[in-house]
Chimera marker file (.cmm) of the C-alpha trace (Angstrom):
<marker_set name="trace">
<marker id="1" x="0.000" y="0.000" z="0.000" r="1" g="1" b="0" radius="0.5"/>
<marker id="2" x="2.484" y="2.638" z="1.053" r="1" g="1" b="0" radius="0.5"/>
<marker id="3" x="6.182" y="2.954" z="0.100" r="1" g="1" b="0" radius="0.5"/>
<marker id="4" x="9.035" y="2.687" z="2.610" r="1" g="1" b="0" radius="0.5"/>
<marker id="5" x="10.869" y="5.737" z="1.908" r="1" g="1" b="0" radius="0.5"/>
<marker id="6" x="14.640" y="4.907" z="1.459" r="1" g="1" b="0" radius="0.5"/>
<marker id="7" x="17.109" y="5.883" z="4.770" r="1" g="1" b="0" radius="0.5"/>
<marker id="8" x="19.798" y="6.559" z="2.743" r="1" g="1" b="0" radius="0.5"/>
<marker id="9" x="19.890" y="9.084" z="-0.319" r="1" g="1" b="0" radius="0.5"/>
<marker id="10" x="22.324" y="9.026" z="-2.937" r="1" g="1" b="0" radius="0.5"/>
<marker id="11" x="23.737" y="11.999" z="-3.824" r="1" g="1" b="0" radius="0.5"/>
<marker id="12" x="24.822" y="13.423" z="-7.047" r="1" g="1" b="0" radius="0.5"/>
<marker id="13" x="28.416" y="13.350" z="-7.276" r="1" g="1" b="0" radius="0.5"/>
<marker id="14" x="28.988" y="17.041" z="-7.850" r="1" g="1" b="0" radius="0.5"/>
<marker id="15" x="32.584" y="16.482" z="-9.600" r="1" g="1" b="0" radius="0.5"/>
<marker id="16" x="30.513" y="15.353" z="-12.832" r="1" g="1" b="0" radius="0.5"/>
<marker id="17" x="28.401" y="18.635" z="-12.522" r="1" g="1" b="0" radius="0.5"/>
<marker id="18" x="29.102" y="22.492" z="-13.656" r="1" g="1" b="0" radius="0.5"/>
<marker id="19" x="27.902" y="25.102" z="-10.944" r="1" g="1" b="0" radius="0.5"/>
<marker id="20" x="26.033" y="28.038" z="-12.797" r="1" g="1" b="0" radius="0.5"/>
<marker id="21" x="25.849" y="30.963" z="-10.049" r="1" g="1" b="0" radius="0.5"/>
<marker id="22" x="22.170" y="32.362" z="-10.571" r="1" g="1" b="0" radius="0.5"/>
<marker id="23" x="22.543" y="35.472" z="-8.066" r="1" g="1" b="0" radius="0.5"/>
<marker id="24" x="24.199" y="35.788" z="-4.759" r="1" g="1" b="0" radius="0.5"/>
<marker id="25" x="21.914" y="33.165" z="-3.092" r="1" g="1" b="0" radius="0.5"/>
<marker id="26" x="21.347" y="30.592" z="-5.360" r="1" g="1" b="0" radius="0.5"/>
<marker id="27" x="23.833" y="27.972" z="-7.293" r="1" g="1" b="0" radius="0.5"/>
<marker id="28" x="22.420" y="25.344" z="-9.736" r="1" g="1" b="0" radius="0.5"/>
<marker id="29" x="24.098" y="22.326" z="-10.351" r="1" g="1" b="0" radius="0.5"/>
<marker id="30" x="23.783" y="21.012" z="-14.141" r="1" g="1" b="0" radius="0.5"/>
<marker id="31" x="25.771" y="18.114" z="-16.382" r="1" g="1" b="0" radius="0.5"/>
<marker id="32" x="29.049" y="19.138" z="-18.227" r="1" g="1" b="0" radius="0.5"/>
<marker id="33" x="26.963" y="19.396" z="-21.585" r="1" g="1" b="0" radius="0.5"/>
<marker id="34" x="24.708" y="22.117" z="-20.845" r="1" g="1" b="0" radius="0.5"/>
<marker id="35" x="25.282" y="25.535" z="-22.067" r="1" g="1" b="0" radius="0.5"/>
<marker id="36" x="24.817" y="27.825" z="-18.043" r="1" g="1" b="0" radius="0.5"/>
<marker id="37" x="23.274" y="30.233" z="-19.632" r="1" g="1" b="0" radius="0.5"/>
<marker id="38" x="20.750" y="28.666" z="-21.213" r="1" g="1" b="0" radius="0.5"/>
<marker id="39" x="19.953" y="26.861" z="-17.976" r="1" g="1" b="0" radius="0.5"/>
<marker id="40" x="20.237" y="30.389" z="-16.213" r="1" g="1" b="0" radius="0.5"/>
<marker id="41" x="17.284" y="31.786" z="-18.335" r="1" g="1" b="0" radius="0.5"/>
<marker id="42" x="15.303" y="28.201" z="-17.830" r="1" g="1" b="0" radius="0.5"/>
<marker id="43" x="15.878" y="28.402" z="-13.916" r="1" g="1" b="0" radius="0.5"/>
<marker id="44" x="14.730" y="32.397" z="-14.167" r="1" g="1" b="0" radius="0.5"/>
<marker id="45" x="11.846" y="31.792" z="-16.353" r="1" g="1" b="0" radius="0.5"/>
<marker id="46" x="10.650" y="28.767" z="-13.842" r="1" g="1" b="0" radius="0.5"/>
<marker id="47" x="10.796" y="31.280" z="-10.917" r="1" g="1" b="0" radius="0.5"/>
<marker id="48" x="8.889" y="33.870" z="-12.693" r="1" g="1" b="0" radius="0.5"/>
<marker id="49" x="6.110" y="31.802" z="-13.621" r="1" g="1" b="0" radius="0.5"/>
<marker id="50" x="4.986" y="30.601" z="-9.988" r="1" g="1" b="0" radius="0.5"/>
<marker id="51" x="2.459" y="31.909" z="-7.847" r="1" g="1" b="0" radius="0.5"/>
<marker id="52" x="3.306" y="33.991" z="-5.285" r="1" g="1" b="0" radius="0.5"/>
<link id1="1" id2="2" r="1" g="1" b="0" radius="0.2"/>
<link id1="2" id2="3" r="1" g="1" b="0" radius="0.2"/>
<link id1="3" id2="4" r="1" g="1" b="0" radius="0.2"/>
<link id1="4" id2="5" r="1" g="1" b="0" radius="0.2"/>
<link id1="5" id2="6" r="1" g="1" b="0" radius="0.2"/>
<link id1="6" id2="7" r="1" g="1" b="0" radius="0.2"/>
<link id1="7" id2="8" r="1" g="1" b="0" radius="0.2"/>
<link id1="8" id2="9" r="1" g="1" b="0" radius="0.2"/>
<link id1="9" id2="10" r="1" g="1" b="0" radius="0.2"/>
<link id1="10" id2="11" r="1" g="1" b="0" radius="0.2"/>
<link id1="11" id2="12" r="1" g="1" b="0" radius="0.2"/>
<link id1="12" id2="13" r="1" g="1" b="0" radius="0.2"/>
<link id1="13" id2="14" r="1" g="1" b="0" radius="0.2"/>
<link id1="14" id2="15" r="1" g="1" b="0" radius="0.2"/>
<link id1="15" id2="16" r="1" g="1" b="0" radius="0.2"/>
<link id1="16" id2="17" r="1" g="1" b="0" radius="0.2"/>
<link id1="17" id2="18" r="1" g="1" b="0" radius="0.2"/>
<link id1="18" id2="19" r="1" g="1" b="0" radius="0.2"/>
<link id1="19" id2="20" r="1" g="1" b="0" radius="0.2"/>
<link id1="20" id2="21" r="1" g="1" b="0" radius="0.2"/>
<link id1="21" id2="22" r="1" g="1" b="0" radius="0.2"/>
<link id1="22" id2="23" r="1" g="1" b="0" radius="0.2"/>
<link id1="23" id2="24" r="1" g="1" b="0" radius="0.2"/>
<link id1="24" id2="25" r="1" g="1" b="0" radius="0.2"/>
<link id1="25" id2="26" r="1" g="1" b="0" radius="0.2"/>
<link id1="26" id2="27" r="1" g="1" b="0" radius="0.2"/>
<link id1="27" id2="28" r="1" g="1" b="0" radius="0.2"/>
<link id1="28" id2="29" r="1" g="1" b="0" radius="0.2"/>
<link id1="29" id2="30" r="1" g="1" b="0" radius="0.2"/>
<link id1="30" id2="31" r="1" g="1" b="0" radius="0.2"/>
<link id1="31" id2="32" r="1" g="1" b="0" radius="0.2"/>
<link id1="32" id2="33" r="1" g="1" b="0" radius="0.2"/>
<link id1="33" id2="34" r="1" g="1" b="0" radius="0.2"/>
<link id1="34" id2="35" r="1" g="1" b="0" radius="0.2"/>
<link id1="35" id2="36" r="1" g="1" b="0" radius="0.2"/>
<link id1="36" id2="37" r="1" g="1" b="0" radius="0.2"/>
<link id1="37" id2="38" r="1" g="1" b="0" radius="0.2"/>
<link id1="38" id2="39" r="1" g="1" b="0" radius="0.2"/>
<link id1="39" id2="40" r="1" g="1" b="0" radius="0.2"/>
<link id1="40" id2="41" r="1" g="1" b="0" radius="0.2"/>
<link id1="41" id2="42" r="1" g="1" b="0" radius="0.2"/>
<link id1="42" id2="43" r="1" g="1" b="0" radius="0.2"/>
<link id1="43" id2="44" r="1" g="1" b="0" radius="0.2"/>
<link id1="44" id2="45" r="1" g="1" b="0" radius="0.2"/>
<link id1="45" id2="46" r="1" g="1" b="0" radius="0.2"/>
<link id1="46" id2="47" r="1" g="1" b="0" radius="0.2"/>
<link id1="47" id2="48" r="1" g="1" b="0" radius="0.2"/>
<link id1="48" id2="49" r="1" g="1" b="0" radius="0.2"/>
<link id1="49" id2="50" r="1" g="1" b="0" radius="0.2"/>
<link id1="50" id2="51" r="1" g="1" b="0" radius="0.2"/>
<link id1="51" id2="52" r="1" g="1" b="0" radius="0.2"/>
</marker_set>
């Protein structure tokens, strides 16, 4: 019926990942192949369309 939530998480390993610094708060972590700043206007245009 219900799902045991797992007690261990597995992490990303962040050495395979590019940081893209969005503003003074906020880092985004995103695979070696991605342009940052297309996923900088993807992660702004996400945040702009939610409800306040």
């Amino acid at each position: 019926m219900y799902e045991k939530k797992p007690s261990v998480y597995k992490s990303p390993d962040l050495a395979n990942l590019k940081a893209v610094v969005i503003d003074h708060r906020t880092t985004i972590y995103i695979a070696q192949s991605v342009d940052p700043e297309e996923a900088r206007i993807r992660y702004l245009s996400r945040i702009a369309n939610r409800k306040p």
